[in-house]
C-alpha positions in Angstrom: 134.8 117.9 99.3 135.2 115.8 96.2 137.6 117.6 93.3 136.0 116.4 90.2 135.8 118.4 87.3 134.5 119.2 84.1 137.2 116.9 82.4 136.3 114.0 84.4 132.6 113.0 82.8 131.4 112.6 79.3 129.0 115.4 79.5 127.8 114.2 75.5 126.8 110.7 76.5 123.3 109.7 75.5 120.9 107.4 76.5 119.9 105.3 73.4 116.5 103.9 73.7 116.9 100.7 72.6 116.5 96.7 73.9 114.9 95.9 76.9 113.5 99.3 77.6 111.9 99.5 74.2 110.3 96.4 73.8 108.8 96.4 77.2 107.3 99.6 77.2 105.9 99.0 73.2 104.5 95.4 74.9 103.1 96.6 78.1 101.6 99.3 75.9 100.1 96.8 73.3 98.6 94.4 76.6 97.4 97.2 78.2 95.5 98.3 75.4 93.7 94.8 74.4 92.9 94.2 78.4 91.4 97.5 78.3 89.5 97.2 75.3 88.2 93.6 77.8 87.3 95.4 80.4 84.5 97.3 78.0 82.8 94.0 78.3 83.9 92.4 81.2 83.3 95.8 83.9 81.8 97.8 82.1 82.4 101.3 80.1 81.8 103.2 83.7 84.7 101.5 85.0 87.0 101.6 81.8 86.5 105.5 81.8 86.9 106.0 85.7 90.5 103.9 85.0 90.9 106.0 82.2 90.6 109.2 84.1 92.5 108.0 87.2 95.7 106.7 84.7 95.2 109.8 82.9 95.0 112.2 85.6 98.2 110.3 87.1 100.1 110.7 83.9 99.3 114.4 83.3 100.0 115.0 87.6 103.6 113.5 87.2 104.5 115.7 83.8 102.9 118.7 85.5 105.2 118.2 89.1 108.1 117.5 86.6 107.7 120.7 85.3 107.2 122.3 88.4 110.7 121.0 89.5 112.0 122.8 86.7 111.0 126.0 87.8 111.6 125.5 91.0 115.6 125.0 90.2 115.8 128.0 88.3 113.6 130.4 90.5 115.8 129.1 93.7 118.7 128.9 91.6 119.4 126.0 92.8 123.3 124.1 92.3 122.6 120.8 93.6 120.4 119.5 91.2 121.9 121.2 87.9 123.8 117.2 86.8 120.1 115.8 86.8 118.0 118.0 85.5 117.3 116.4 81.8 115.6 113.7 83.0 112.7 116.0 84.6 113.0 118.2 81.0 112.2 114.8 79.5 109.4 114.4 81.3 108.0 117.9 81.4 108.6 117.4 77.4 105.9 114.5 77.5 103.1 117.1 78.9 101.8 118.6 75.7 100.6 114.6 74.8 99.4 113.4 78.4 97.4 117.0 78.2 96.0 116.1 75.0 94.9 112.7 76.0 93.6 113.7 79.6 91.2 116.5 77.8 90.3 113.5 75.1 89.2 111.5 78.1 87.2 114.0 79.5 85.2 115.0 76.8 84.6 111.2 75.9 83.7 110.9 79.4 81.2 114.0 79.2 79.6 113.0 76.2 79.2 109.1 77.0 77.9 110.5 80.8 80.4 107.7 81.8 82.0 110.6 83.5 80.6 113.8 85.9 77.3 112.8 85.1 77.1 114.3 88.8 76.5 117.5 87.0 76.1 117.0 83.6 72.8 115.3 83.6 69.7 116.7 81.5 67.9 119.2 83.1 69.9 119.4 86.3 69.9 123.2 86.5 66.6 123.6 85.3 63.3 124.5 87.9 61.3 123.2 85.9 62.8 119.5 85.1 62.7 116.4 87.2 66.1 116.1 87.0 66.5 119.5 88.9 69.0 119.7 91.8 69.8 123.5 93.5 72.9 122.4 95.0 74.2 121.8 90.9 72.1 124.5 89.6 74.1 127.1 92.4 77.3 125.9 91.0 76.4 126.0 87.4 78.0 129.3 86.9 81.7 127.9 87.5 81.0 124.0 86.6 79.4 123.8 83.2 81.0 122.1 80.1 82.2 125.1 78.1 84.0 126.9 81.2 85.6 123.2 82.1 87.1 122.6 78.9 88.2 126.1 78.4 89.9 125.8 82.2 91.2 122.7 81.0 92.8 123.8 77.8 94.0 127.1 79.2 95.7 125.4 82.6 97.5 122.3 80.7 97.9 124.9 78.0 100.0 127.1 80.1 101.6 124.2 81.5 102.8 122.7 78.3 103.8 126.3 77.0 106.1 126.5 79.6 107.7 122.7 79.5 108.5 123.2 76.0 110.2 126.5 76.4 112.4 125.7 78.7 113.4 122.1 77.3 114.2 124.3 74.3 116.3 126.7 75.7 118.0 124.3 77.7 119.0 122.4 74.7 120.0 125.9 72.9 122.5 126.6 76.0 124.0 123.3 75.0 124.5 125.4 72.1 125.6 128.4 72.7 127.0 128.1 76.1 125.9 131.7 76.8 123.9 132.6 80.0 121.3 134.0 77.8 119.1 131.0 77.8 119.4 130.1 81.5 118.5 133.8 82.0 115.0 133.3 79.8 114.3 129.9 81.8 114.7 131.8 85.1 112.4 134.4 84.1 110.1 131.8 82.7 109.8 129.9 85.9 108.9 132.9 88.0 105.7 133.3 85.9 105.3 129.9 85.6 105.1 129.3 89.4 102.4 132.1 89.7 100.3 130.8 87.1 101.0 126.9 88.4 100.6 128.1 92.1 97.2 129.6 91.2 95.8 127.0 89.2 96.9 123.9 90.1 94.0 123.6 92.8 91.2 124.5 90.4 92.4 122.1 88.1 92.0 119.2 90.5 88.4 120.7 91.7 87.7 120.5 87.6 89.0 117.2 86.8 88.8 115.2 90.4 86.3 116.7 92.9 83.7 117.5 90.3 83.3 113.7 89.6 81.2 114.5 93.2 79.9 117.8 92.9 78.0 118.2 95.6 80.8 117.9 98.2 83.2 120.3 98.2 86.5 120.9 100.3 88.6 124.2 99.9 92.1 121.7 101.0 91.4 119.3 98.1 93.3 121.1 95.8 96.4 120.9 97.9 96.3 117.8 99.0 96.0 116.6 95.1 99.5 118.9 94.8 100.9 116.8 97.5 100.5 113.8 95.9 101.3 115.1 92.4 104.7 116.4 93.7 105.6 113.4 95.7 105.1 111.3 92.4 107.0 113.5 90.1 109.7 113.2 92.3 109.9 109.2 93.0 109.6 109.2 89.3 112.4 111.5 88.8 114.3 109.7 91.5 113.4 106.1 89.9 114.4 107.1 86.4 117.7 108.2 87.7 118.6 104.9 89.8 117.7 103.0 86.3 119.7 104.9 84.1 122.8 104.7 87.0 122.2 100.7 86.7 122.7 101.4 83.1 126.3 103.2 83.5 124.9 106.5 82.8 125.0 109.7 84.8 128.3 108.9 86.6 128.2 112.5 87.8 125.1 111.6 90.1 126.2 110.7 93.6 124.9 109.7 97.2 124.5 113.2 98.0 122.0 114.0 94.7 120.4 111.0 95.9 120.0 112.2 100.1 118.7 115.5 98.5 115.8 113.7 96.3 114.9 111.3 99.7 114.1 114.4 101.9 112.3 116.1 99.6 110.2 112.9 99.2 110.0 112.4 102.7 109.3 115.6 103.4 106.5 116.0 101.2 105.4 112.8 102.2 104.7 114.4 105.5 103.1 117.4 104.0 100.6 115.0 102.3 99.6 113.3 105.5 99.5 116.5 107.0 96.8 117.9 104.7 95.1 114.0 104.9 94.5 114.5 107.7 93.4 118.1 107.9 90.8 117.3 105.1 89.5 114.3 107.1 89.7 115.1 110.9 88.1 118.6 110.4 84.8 117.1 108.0 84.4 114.1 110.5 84.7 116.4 113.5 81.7 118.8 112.1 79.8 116.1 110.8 78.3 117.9 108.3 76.0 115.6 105.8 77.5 117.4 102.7 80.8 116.9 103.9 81.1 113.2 105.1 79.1 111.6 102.1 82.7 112.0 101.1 84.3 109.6 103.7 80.8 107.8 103.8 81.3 106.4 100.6 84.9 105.6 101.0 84.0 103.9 104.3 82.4 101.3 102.7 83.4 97.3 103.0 85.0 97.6 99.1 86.9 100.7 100.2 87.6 100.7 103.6 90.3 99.0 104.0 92.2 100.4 100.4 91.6 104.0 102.3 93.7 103.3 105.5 96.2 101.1 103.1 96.7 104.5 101.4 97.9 106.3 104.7 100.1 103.4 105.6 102.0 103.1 102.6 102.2 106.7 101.8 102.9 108.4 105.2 103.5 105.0 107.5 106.1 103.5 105.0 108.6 106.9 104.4 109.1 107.7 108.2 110.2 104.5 109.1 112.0 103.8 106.4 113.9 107.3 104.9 113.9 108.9 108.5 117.1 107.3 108.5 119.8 109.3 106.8 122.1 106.5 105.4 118.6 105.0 103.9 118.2 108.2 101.4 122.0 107.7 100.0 121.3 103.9 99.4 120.3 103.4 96.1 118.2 100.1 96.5 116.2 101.5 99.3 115.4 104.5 97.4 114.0 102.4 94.4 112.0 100.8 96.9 110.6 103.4 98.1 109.9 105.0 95.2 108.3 101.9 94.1 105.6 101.7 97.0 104.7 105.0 97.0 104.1 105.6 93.2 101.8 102.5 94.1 100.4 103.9 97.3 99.7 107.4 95.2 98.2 105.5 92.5 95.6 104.1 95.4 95.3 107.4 96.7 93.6 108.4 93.5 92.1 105.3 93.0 90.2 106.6 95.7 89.3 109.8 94.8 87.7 108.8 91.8 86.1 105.4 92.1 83.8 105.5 95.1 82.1 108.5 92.7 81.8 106.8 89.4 81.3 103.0 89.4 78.7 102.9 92.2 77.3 99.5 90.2 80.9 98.1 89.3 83.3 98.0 91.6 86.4 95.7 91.8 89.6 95.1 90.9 90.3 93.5 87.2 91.3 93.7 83.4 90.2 97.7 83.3 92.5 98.4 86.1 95.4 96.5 84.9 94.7 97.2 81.4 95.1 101.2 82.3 98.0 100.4 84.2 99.8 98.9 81.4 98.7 101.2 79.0 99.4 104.5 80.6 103.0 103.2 82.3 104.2 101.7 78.3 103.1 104.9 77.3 104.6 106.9 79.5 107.7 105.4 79.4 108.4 104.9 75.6 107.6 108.6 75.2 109.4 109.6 78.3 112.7 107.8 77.4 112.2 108.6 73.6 112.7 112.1 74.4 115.4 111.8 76.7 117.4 109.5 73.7 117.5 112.8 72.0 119.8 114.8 73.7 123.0 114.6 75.6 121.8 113.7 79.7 123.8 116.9 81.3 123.2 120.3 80.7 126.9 120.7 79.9 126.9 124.8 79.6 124.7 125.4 82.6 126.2 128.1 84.8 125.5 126.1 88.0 126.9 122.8 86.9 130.6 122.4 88.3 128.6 123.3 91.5 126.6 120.2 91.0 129.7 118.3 90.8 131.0 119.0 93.9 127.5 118.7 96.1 128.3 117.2 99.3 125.7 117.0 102.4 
């Protein structure tokens, strides 16, 4: 066991957000804008507004499992992970605005009928209409625009609350160096996790599954969690690698690193797991409401994007972190982190366009364009916030255990 110390690292270093990091993240931000503002007239506003919901839906997933980790470290009180945990803090911080903007989207999407026009067409609950559907008008109760945005604003409300509370009290420990604030956190994530545990599913029926709302599938919301988890934690992992090519966080080892590669594994599995739960039991039944689903995403323009997803995402991480030397080597691990925020971003790519750009499909300037957008954005704000404050928690109770983590 190593014998390192308090005394060894500079617990006060700070990122500073400058160079490189900046200018790249303001310029990816800029392009992505102007190609998306392109794709308005090149694809089409149907497929601008899916892209938009996809990148914004992605943002708002990796915030969300950021702040998930967070609670999960204090309700477990966890050791291991006490040297790292600013730079999901920093994330979680960035919730609040990638809530804001995902509910922005939404309503633009409502009102335009660019998105969930599915249910939110004219006369779609009413007997006496044209536009009348029963399957809609049965569901109407639940999915109707005032109880959407009010789930929305009340689940990413809660959400934020809590990201903010605990960045807060994390930075008053630094403080203080009392054990009241960890004390608050830990209670904080225990109601958190409830609420999040809860919720989480109904938010992806609202803002993903309702973009078809005649199908249904009771494991959707799960497997959404899967993927949201998995890329919270490559991005966690990724940002950490970065800032360790950087010179920072010399108090983050191979053994941080082995711990962060099973759990993405491992939740890798889990993801296939409910894949292919979701999909084995629907074709099995062959029930029409059911496989329009996979009917759709069986298509020539989807097909083969749908089995990519399963080999990068599930395929890729057992043959390459089943290894144990490969999740305590840092390159591999950016690889892989790499490919399977790529293969998640597919994964949602096909949730949500075999539903909304029946007429204009393809791969183009909307699709980059969001891309650029939402990663510049992310990461300026991301980084910003983690500029701010020291990148240990120095006067967390759990942190010389950190510094002696060994598996």
């Amino acid at each position: 066991m190593g014998t390192h110390s308090h005394a060894t690292y500079n617990f006060d270093e700070r990122f500073d957000f400058v160079g490189k990091a900046r200018t790249w993240s303001l310029a990816a931000l800029l392009i992505g804008a102007i190609a998306l503002a392109a794709g308005f007239f090149v694809d089409g506003s149907h497929r601008v507004f899916a892209n938009l919901l996809l990148m914004g839906y992605y943002f708002t997933c990796v915030c969300a499992a950021s702040a998930c980790f967070l609670a999960l470290q204090f309700v477990a009180q966890a050791g291991w992970s006490t040297g790292l945990l600013r730079i999901p803090q920093a994330i979680a911080g960035v919730l609040p605005i990638a809530a804001v903007i995902l509910i922005v989207i939404a309503g633009l999407g409502l009102a335009t009928h660019n998105l969930y026009h599915h249910w939110h067409e004219e006369g779609i609950t009413d007997p006496n209409s044209p536009n009348y559907d029963a399957i809609i008008a049965g569901k109407s109760a639940f999915l109707n625009v005032p109880a959407f945005f009010a789930r929305q604003i009340i689940f990413l409300g809660c959400y934020s609350a809590f990201a903010v509370a605990v960045a807060r009290l994390s930075y008053q420990e630094d403080l203080e160096g009392s054990l009241n604030s960890y004390k608050k956190s830990f209670k904080y994530s225990a109601i958190f996790l409830v609420i999040f545990g809860f919720t989480t599913p109904i938010w992806a029926f609202d803002t993903i599954m309702s973009l078809e709302a005649h199908w249904f599938s009771t494991m959707f919301g799960w497997y959404n969690f899967a993927a949201m988890w998995v890329s919270g934690l490559c991005v966690i992992t990724l940002i950490i690698l970065l800032l360790k090519r950087a010179g920072h966080l010399s108090w983050i080892n191979e053994n941080h690193l082995h711990d962060l590669g099973k759990l993405i594994f491992g939740f890798s599995i889990f993801w296939t797991y409910v894949w292919f739960a979701q999909f084995m039991l629907i074709w099995y039944a062959n029930m029409p409401e059911e496989t329009v689903y996979f009917y759709k995403r069986w298509e020539p323009e989807y097909k083969p994007w749908f089995w990519l997803s399963i080999i990068i995402n599930f395929v890729a991480p057992v043959l390459i972190l089943m290894d144990r030397d490969a999740k305590r080597k840092e390159n591999i691990m950016f690889f892989v982190c790499i490919l399977l925020l790529a293969g998640h971003w597919l994964d949602y790519y096909i949730m949500i366009m075999p539903g909304t750009v029946e007429h204009h499909r393809g791969f183009g300037l909307s699709e980059i364009g969001a891309i650029l957008t939402f990663g510049g954005l992310f990461t300026f704000l991301t980084l910003s916030r983690l500029s701010k404050h020291s990148l240990a928690p120095k006067h967390h109770p759990f942190l010389e255990e950190s510094l002696h983590h060994q598996i």
